[in-house]
SELOKOL-47485 format. One line per 5 residues: their letters; for each residue x, y, z of N, C-alpha, C, O. Coordinates in steps of 0.1 Angstrom, whole numbers. Atoms other than C-alpha are relative to their C-alpha. Example, Ala and Ser with C-alpha at 12.3 -4.5 7.8 and 13.67 -1.06 7.14 Angstrom:
<rs>
as	9 -12 0 123 -45 78 9 12 0 19 12 7 | -9 -11 0 137 -11 71 -8 11 8 -3 22 9
</rs>
This chain:
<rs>
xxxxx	12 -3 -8 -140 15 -415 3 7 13 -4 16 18 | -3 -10 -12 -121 26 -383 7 13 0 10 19 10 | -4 -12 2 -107 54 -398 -12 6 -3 -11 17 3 | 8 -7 0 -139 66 -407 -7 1 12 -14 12 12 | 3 -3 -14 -150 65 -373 11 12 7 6 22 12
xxxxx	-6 -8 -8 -122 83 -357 -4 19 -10 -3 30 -4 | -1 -12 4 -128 111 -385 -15 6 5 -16 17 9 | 16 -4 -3 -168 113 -378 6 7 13 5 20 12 | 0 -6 -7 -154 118 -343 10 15 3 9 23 12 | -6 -15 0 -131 148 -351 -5 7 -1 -4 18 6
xxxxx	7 -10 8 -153 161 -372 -12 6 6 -15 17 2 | 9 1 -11 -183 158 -343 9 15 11 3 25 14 | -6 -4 -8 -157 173 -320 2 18 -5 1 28 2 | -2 -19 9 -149 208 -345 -9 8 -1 -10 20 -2 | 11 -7 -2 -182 209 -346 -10 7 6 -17 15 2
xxxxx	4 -6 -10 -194 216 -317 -1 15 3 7 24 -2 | -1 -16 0 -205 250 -304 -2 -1 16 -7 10 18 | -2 0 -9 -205 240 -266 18 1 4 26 -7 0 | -11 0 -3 -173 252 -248 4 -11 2 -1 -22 4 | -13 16 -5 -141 229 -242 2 2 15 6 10 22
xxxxx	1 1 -20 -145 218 -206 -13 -1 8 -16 -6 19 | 14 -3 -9 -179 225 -199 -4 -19 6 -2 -30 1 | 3 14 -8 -190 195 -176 -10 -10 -9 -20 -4 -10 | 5 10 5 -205 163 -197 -6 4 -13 -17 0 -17 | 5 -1 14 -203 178 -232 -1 -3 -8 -6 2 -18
xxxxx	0 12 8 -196 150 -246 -10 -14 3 -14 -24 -2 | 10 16 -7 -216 125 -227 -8 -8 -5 -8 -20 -6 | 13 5 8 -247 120 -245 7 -11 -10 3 -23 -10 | -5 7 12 -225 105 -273 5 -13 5 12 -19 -3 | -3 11 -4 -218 74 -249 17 -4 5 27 2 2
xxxxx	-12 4 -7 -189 57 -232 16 -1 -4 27 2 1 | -6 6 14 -172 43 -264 8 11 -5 20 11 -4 | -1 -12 1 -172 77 -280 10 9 8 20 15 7 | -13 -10 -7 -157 93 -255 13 -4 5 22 4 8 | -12 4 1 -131 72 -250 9 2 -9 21 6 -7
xxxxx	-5 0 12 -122 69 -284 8 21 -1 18 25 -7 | 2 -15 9 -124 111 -287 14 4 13 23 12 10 | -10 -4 -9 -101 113 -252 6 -4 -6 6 5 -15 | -11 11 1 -74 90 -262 5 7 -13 16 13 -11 | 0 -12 11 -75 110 -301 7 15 2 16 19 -5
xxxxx	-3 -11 0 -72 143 -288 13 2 8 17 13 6 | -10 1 0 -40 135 -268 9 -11 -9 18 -19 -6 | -11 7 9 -25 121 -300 5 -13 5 17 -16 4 | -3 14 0 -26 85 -289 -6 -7 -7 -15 -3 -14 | 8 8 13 -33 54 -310 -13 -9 11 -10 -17 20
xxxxx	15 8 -11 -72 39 -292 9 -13 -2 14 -17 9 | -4 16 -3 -55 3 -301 8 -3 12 7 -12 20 | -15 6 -13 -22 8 -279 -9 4 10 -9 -6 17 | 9 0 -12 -47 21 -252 -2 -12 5 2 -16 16 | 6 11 -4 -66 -9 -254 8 -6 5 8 -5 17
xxxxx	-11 10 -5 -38 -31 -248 10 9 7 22 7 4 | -13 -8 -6 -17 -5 -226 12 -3 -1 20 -9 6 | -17 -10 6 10 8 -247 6 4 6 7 16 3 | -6 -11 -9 30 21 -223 3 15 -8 -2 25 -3 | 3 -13 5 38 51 -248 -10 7 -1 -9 19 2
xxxxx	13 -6 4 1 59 -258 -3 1 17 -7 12 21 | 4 -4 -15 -4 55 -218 2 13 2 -7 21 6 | -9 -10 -6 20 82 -211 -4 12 -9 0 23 -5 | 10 -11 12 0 104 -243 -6 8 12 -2 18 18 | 13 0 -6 -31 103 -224 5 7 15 5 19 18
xxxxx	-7 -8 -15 -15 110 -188 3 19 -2 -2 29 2 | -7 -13 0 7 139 -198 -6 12 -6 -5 24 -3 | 13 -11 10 -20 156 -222 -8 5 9 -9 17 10 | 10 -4 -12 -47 155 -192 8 9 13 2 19 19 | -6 -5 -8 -22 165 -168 3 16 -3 3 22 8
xxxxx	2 -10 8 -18 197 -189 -8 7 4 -7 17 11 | 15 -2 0 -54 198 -194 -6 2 7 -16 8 3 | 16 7 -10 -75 190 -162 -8 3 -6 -15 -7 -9 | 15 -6 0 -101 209 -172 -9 -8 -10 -21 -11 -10 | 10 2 9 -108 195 -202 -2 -19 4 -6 -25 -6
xxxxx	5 13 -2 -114 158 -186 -17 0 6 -26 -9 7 | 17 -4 -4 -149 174 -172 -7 -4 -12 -17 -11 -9 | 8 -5 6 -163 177 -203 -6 -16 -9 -14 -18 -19 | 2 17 8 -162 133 -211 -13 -3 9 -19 3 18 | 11 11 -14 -187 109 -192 7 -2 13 19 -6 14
xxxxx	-8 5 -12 -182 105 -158 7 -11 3 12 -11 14 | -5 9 1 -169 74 -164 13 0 -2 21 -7 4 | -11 1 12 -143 82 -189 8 20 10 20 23 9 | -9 -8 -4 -138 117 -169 11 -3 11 22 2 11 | -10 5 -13 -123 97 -134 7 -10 -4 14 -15 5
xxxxx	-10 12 1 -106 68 -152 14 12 -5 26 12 -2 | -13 -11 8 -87 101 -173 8 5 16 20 4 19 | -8 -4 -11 -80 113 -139 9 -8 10 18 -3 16 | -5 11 -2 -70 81 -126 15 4 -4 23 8 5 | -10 4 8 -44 78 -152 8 10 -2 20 6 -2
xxxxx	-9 -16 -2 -29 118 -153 7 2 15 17 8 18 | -3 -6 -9 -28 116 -118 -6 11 8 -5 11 20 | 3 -7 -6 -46 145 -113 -15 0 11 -21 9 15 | 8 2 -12 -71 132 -89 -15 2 -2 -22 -2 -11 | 16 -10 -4 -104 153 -76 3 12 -4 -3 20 -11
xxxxx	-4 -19 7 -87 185 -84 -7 7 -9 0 8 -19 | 0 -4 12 -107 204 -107 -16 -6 -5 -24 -2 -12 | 12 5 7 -134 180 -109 -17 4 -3 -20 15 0 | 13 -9 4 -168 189 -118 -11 -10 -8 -6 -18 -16 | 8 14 0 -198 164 -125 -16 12 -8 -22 20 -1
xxxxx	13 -5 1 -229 177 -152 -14 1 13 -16 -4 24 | 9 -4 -13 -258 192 -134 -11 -12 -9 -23 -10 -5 | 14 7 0 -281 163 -152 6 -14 8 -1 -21 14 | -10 8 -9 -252 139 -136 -8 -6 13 -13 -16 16 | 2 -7 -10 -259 158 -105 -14 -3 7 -14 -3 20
xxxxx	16 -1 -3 -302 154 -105 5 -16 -1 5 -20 10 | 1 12 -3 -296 119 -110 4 -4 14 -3 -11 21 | -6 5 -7 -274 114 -85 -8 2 18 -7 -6 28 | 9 -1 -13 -299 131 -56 -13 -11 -2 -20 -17 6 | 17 10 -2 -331 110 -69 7 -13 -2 -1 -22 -4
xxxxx	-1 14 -5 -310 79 -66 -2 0 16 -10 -6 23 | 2 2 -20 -304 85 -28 -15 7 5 -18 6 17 | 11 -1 -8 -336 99 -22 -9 -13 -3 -17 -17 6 | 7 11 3 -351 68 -39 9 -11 13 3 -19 20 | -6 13 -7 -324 45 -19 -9 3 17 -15 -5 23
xxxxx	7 -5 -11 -337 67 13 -15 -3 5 -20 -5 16 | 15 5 -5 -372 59 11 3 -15 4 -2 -20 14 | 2 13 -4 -364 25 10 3 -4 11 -4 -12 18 | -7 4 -15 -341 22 40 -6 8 13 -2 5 24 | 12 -5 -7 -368 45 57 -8 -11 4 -7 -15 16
xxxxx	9 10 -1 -393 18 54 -1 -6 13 9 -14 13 | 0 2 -11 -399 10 91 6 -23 -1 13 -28 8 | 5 15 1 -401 -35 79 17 -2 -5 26 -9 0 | -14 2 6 -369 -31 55 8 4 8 19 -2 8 | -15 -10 -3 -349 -7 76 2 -11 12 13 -17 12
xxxxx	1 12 -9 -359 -34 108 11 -13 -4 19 -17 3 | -9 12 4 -343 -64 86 11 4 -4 21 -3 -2 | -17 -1 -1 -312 -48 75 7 4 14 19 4 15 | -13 -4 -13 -301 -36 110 -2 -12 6 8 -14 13 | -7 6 -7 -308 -68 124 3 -11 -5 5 -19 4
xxxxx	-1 12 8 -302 -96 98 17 -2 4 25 7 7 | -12 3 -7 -269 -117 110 7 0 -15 19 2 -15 | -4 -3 17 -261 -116 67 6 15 3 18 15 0 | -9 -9 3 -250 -81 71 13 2 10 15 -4 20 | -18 -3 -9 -213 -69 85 -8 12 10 -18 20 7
xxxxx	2 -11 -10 -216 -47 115 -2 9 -5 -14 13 -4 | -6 -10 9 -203 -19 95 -17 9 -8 -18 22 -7 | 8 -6 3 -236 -11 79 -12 -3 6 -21 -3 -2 | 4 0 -10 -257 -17 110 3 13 3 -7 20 4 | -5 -11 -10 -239 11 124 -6 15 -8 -12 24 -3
xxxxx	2 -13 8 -241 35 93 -15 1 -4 -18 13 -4 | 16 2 -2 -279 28 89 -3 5 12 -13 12 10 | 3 -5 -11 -282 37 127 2 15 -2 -6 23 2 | -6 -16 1 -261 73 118 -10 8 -8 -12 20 -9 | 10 -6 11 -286 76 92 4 3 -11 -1 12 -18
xxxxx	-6 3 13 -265 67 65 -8 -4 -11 -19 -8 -6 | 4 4 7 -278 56 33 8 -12 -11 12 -6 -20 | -3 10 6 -265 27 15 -6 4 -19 -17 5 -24 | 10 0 16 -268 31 -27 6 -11 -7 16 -17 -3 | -3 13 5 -262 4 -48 -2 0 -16 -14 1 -19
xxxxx	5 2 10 -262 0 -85 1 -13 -7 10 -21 -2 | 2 17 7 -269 -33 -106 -11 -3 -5 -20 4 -2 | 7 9 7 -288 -52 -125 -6 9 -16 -1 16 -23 | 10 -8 11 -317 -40 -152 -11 0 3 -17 -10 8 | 16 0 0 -352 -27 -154 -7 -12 3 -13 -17 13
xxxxx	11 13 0 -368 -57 -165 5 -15 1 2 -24 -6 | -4 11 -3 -347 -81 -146 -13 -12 6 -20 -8 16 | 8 9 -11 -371 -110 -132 -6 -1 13 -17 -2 18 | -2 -2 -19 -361 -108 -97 11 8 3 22 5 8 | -9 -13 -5 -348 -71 -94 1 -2 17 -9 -2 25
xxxxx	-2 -4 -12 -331 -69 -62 -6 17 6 -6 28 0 | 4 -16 -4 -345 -40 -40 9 7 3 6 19 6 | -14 -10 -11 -312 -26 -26 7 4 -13 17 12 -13 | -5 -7 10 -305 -19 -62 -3 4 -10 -10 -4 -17 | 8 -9 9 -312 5 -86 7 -2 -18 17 2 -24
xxxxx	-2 1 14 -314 -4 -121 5 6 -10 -2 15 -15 | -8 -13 8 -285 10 -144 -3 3 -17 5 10 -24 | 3 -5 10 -302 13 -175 -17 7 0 -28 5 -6 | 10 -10 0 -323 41 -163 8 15 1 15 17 10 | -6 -9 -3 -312 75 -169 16 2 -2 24 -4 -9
xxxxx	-12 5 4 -281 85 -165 9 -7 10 20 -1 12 | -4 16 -9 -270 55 -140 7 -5 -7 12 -14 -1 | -13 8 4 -246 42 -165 11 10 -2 20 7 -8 | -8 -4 -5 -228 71 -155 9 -2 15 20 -2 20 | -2 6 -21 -226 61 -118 2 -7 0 14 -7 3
xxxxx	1 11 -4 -229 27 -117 15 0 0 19 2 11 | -15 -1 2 -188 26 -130 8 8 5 20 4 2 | -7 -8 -1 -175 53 -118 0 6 18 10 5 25 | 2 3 -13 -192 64 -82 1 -15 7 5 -19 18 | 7 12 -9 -204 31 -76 -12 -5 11 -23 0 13
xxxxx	9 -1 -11 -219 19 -49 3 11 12 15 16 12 | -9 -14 -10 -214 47 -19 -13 1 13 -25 0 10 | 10 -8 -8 -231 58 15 1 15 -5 10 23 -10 | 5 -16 3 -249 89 11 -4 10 19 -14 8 25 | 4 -2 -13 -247 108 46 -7 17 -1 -3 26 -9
xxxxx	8 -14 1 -272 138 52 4 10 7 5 10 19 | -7 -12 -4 -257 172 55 -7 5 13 -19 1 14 | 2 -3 -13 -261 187 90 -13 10 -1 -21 8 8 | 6 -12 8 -283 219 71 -14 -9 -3 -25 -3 -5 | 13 8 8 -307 189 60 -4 5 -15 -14 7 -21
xxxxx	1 -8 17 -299 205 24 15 -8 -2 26 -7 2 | -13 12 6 -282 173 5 6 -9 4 3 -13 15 | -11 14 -12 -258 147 16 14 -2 -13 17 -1 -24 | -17 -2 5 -221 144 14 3 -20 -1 -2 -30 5 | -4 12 5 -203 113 -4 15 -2 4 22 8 5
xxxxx	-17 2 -4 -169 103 6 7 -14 -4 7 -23 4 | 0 12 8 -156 76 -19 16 1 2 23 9 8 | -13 0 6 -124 65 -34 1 -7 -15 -8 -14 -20 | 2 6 15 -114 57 -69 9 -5 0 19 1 5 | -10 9 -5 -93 28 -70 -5 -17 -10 -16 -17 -14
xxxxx	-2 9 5 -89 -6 -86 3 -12 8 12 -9 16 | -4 14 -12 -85 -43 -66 9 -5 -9 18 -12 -4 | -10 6 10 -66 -53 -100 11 7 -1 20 3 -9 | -16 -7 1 -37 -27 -95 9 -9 8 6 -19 14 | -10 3 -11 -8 -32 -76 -1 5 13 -5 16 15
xxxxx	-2 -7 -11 -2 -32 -40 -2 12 0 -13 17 4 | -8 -12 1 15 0 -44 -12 10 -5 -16 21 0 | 13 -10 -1 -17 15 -60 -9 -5 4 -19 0 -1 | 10 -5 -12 -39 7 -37 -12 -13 -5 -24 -13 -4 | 7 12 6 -49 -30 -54 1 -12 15 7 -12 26
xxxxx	-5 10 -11 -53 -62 -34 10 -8 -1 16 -7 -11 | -16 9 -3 -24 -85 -25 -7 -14 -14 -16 -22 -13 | -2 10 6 -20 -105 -57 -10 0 -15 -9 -6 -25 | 9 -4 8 -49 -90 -75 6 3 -17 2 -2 -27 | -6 -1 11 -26 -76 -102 4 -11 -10 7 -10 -22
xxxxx	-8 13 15 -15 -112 -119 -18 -8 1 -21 -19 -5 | 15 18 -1 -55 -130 -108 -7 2 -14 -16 -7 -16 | 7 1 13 -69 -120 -143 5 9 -7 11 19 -4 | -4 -11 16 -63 -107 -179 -12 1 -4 -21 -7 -5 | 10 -10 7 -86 -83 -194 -1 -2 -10 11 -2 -15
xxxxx	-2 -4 14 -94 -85 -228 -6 10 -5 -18 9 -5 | 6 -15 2 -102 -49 -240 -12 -1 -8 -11 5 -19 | 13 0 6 -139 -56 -252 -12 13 5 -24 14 1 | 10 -10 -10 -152 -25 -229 12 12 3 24 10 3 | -8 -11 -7 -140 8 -217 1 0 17 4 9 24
xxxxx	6 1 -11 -149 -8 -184 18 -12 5 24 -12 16 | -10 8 -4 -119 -37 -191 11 3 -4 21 -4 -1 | -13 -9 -2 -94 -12 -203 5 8 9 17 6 13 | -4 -4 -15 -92 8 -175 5 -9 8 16 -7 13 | -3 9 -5 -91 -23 -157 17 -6 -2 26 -10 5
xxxxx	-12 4 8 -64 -33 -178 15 11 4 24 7 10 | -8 -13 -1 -42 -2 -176 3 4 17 14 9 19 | -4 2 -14 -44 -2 -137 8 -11 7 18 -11 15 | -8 12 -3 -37 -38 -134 19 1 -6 28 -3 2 | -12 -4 4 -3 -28 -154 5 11 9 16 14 6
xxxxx	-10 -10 -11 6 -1 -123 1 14 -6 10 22 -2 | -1 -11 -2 -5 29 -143 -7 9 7 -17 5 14 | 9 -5 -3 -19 55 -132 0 3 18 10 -1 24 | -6 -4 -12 -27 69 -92 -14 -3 13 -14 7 21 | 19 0 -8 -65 61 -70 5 17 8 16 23 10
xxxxx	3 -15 -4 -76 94 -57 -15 -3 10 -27 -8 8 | 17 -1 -13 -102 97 -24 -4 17 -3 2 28 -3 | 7 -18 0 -127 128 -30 -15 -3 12 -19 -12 19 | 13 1 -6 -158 139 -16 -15 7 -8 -15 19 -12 | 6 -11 8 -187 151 -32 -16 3 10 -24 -4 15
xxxxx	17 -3 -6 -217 172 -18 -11 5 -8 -10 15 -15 | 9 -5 13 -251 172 -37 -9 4 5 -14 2 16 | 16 -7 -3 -278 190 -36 -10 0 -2 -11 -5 -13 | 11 6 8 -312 188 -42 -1 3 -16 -2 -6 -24 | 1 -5 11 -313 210 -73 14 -8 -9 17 -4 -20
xxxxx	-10 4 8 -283 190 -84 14 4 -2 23 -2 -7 | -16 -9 -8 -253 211 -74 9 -8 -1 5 -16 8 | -7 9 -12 -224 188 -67 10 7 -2 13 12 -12 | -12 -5 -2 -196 200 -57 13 -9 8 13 -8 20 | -5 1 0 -166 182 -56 16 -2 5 24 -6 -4
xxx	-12 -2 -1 -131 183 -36 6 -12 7 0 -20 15 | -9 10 -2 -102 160 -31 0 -3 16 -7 5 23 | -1 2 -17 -95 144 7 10 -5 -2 17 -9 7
</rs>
């Protein structure tokens, strides 16, 4: 049965008549998918992934490293864990333009809210928050947040529900992030990092993080996880500026 899966995905993949590279031309087809289709096309086996192989690791690495370009063309999710793990960073990167529309009507949605004369009042002076976003709220920062679901009960307001859109691009991958407003008043610039608390020290994990849990590869969410916690791979800080029409553009810091 899992060989006929990996062939559907070849066979999906030859078929295509969108270039190799083009930004999220795989996406639609889901997380899973594209993991499966990355890991394949540098001649590794998906199992040793799952459980980081060190050889099938070092597939995947050295293939993308090659490649960059063609890590654009997975889910954003599956494009920055690939870059993660190559090494190759921000370099190169490139984010679909429906990615892109999402990613401005989240912060313009988060912006109304922290607009709100009543809301924006209780987060600058509630003794619950850290200074830290006191301050960036005063700069006229934005705070974005992803979690939960639509038709949770008691949706939190500070966050925006990841099974709308494509928000299960972001939620894993951006994350949470201030959104600060370009000087031009056209867009606002992101300034993240991509990074793991389960790595090692040495990449950029917390002190001890690397032995406090085992993953079991049920998700493309606890492989990555997995594969960092083992010390492969490299965190990479970028920046990205979006625009309203959805633009973003992309470079390393």
């Amino acid at each position: 049965m899992a060989g006929d899966v990996f062939k559907d995905i070849r066979r999906q993949t030859e078929m295509s008549d969108v270039p190799a590279g083009t930004p999220g031309r795989f996406a639609g087809q889901g997380q899973v998918i594209n993991a499966l289709r990355a890991t394949m096309a540098a001649g590794a086996n998906p199992i040793g992934i799952a459980f980081g192989n060190e050889e099938d690791v070092k597939k995947v690495a050295s293939y993308y490293k090659e490649r960059p370009e063609l890590q654009n063309q997975y889910d954003l999710n599956t494009n920055m864990m690939l870059r993660y793990i190559s090494g190759t960073g921000a370099e190169g990167m490139k984010v679909s333009p429906e990615v892109g529309k999402q990613l401005y009507s989240d912060i313009q949605e988060q912006e109304r809210l922290f607009q709100d004369p009543e809301y924006r009042s209780l987060q600058i002076n509630s003794p619950n928050n850290p200074a830290y976003m006191r301050e960036n709220i005063l700069r006229g920062n934005t705070p974005v947040y992803y979690g939960g679901l639509s038709d949770s009960p008691a949706p939190h307001r500070a966050q925006l529900p990841t099974d709308k859109g494509e928000r299960w691009q972001l939620s894993k991958s951006v994350g949470s992030f201030w959104a600060k407003p370009n000087r031009d008043d056209q867009g606002h610039t992101i300034d993240e990092s991509y990074d793991f608390g389960y790595a090692p020290e040495s990449k950029g994990g917390f002190k001890g993080g690397a032995q406090s849990r085992f993953f079991l590869p049920t998700s493309p969410a606890n492989v990555g996880r997995r594969i960092a916690q083992q010390g492969y791979g490299a965190p990479f800080k970028y920046s990205m500026d979006v625009q309203p029409d959805g633009q973003v553009t992309v470079r390393p810091r």
